[in-house]
PyMOL commands that place a pseudoatom at each C-alpha (Angstrom):
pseudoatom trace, name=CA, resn=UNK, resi=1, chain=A, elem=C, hetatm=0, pos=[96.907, 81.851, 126.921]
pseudoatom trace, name=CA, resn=UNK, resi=2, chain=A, elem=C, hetatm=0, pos=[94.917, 81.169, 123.215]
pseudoatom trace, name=CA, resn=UNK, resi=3, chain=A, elem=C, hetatm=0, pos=[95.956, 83.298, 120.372]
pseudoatom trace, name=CA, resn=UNK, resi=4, chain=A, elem=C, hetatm=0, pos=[91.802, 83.862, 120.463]
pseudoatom trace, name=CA, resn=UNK, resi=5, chain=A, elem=C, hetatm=0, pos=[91.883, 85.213, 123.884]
pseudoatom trace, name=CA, resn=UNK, resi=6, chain=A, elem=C, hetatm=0, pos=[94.042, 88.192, 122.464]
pseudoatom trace, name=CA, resn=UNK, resi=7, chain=A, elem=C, hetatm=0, pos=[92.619, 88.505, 119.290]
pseudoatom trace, name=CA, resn=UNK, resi=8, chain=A, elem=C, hetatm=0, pos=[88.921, 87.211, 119.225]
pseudoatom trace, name=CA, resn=UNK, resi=9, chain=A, elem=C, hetatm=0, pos=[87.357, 87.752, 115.504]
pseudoatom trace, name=CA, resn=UNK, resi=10, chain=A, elem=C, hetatm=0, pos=[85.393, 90.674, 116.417]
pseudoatom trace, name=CA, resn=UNK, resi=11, chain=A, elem=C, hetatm=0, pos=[88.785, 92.597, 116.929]
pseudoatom trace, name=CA, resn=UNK, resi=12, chain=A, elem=C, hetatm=0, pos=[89.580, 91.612, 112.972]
pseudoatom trace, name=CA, resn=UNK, resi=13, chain=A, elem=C, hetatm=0, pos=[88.380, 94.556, 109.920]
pseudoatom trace, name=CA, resn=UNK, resi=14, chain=A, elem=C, hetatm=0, pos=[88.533, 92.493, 106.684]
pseudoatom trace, name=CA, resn=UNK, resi=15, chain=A, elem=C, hetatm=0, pos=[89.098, 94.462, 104.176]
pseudoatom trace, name=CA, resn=UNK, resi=16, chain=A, elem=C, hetatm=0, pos=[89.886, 97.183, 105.777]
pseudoatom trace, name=CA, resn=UNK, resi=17, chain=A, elem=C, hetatm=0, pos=[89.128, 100.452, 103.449]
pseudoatom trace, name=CA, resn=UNK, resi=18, chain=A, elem=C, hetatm=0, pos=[90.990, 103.235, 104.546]
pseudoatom trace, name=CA, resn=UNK, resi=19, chain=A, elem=C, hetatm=0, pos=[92.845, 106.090, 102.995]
pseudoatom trace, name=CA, resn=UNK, resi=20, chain=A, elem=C, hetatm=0, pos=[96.363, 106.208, 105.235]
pseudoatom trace, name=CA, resn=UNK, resi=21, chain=A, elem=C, hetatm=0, pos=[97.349, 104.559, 108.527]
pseudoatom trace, name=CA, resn=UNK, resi=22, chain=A, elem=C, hetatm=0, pos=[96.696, 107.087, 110.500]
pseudoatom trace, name=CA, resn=UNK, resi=23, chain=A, elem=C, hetatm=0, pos=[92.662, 106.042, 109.705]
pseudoatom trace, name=CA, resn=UNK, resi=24, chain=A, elem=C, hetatm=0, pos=[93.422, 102.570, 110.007]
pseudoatom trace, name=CA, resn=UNK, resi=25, chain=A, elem=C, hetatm=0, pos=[94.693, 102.628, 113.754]
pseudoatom trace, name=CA, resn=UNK, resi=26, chain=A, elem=C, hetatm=0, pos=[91.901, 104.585, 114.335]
pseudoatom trace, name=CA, resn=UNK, resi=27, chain=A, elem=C, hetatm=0, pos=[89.400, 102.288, 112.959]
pseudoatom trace, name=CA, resn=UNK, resi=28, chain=A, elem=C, hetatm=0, pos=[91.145, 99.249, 115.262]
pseudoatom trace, name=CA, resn=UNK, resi=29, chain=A, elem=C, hetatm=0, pos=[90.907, 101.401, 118.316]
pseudoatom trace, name=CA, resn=UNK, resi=30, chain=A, elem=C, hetatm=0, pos=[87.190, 101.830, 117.551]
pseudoatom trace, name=CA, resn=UNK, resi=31, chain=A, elem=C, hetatm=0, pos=[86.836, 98.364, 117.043]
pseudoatom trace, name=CA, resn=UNK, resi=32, chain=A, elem=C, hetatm=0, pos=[88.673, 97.781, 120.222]
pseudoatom trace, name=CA, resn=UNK, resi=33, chain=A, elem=C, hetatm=0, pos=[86.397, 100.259, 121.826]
pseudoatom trace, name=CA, resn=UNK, resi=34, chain=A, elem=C, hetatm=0, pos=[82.830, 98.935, 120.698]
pseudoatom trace, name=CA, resn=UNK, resi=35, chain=A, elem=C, hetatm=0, pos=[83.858, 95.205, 120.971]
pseudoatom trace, name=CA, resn=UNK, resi=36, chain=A, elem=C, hetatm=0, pos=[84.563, 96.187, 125.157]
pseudoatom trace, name=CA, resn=UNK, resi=37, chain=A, elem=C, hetatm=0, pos=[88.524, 95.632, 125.131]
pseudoatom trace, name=CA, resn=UNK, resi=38, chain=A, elem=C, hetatm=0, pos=[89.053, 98.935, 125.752]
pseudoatom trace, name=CA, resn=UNK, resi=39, chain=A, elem=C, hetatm=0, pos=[87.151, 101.892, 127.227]
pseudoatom trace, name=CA, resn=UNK, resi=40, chain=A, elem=C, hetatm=0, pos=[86.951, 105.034, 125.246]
pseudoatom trace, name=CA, resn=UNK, resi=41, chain=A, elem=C, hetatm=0, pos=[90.069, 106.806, 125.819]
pseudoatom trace, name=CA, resn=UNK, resi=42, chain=A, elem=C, hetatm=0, pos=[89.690, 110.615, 124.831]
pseudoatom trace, name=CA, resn=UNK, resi=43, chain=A, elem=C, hetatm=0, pos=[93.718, 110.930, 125.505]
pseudoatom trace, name=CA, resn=UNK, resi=44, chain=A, elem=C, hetatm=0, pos=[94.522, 108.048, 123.507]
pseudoatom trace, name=CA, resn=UNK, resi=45, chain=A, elem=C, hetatm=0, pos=[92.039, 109.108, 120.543]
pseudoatom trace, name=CA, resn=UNK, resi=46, chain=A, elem=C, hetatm=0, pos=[93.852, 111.855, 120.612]
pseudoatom trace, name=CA, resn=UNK, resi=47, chain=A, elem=C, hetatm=0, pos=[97.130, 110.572, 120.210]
pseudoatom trace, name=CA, resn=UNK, resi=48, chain=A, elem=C, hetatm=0, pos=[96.279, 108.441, 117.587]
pseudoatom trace, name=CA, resn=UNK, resi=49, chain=A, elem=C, hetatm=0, pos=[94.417, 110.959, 115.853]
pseudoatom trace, name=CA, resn=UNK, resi=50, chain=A, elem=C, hetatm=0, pos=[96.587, 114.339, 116.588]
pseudoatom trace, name=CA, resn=UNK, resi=51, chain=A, elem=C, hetatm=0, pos=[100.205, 113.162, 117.449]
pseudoatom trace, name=CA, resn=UNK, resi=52, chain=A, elem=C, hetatm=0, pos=[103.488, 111.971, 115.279]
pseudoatom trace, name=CA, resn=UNK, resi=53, chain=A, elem=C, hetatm=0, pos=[102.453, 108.237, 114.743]
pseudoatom trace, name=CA, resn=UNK, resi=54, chain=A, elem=C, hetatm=0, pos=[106.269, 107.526, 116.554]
pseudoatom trace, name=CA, resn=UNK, resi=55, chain=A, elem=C, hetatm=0, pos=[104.722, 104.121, 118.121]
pseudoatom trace, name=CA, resn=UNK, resi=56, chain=A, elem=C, hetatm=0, pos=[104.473, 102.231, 114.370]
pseudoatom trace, name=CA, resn=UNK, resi=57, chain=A, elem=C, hetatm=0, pos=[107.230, 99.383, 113.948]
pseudoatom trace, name=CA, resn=UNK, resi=58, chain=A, elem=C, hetatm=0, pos=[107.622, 98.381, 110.186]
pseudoatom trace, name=CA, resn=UNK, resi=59, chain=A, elem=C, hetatm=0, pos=[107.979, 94.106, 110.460]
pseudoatom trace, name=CA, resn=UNK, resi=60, chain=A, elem=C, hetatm=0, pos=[107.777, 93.758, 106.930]
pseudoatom trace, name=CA, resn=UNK, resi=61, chain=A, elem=C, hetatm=0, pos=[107.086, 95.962, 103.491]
pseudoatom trace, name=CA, resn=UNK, resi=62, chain=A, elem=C, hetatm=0, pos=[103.182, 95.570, 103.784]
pseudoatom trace, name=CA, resn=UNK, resi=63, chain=A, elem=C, hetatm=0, pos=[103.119, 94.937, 107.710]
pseudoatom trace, name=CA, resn=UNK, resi=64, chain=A, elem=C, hetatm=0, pos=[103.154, 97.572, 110.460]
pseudoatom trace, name=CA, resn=UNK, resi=65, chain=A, elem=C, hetatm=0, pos=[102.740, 97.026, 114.067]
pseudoatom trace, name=CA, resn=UNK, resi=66, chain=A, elem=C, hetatm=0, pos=[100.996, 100.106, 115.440]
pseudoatom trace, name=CA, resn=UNK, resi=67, chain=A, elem=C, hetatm=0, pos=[101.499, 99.294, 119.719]
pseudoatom trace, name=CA, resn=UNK, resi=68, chain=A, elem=C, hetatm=0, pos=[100.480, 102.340, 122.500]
pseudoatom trace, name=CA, resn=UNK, resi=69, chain=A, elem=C, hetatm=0, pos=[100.256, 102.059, 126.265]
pseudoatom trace, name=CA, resn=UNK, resi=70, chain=A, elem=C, hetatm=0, pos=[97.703, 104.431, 128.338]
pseudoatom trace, name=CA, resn=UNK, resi=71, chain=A, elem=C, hetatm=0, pos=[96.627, 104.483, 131.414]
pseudoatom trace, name=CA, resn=UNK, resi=72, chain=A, elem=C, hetatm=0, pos=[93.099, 104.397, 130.508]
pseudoatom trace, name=CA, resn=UNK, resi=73, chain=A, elem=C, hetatm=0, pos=[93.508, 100.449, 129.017]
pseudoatom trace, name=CA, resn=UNK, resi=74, chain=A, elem=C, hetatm=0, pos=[94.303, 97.780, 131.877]
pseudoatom trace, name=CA, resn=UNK, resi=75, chain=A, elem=C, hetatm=0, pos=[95.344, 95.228, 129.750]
pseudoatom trace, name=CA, resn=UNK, resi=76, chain=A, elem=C, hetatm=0, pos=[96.936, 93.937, 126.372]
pseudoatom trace, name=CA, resn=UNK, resi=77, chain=A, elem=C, hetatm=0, pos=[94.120, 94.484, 123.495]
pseudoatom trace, name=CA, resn=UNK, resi=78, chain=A, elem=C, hetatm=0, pos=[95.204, 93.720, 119.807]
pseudoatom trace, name=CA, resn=UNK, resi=79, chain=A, elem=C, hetatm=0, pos=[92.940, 94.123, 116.570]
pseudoatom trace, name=CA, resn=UNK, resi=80, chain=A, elem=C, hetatm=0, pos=[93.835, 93.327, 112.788]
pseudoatom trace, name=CA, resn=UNK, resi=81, chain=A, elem=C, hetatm=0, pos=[93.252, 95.030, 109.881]
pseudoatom trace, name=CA, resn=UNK, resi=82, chain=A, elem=C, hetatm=0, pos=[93.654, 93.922, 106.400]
pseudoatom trace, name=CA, resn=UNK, resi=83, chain=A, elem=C, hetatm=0, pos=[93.979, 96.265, 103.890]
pseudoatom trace, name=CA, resn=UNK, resi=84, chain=A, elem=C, hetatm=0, pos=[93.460, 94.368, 99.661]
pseudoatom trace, name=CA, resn=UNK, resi=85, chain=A, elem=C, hetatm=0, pos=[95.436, 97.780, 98.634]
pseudoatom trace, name=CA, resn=UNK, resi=86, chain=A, elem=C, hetatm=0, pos=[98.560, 99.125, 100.312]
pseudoatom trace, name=CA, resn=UNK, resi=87, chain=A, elem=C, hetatm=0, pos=[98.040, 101.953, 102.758]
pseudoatom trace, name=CA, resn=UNK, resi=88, chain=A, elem=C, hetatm=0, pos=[99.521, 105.216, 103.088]
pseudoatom trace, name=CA, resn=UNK, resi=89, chain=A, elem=C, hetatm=0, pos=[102.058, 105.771, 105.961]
pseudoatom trace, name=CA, resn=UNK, resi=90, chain=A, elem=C, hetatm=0, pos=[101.608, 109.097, 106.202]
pseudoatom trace, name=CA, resn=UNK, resi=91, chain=A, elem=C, hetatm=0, pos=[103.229, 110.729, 108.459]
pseudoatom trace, name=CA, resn=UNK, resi=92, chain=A, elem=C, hetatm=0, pos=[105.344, 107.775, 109.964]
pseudoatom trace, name=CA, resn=UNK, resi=93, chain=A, elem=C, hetatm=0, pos=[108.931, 107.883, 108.165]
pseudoatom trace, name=CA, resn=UNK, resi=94, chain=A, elem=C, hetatm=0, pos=[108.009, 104.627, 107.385]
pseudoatom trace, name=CA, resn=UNK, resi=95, chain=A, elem=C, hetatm=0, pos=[109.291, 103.662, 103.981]
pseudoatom trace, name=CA, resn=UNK, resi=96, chain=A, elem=C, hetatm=0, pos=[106.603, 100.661, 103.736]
pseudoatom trace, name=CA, resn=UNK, resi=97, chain=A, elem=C, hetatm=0, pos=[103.177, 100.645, 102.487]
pseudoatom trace, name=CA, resn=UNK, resi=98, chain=A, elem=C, hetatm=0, pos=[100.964, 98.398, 105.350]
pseudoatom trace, name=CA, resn=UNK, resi=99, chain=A, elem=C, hetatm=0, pos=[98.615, 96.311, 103.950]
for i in range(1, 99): cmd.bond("trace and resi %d" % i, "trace and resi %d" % (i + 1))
show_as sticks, trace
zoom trace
């Protein structure tokens, strides 16, 4: 498996303008959604939208890996954002600012 099979450009937001993480997963999952890696997933929206963001692993001070199974996605889908300004964690207890 390519690197480009998982993550083909049209899963990549650069820059990515958003005002916390929360908004940022939630612009990859739409990304994810209109690009046809995913279908739309009303429970998973909602849990990204609505629920502690408890699936977020810091890997570095300005890098967060944001990772959620469902059963409405059959297989791995990954997007990118890059933010030019750190990003909010909100409500993570991360003590990082993503970029």
């Amino acid at each position: 498996m390519d690197l480009l099979d998982l993550l083909p450009r049209e899963h990549v937001i650069v820059p990515m303008d958003v005002p916390d993480l929360r908004t940022a997963i939630d612009q990859l999952l739409d990304r994810l959604e209109q690009h046809g890696a995913v279908q739309a997933s009303p429970s998973l929206r909602k849990r990204v939208r609505e629920d502690p963001l408890r699936e977020v692993v810091a890997l570095s001070e300005d890098v967060v890996l944001p990772h959620y199974r469902s059963e409405d996605v059959g297989t791995v889908a990954v997007a990118l954002g890059v933010s030019p300004d750190p990003i909010d964690p909100g409500d993570t207890g991360l003590d990082v600012r993503p970029r």
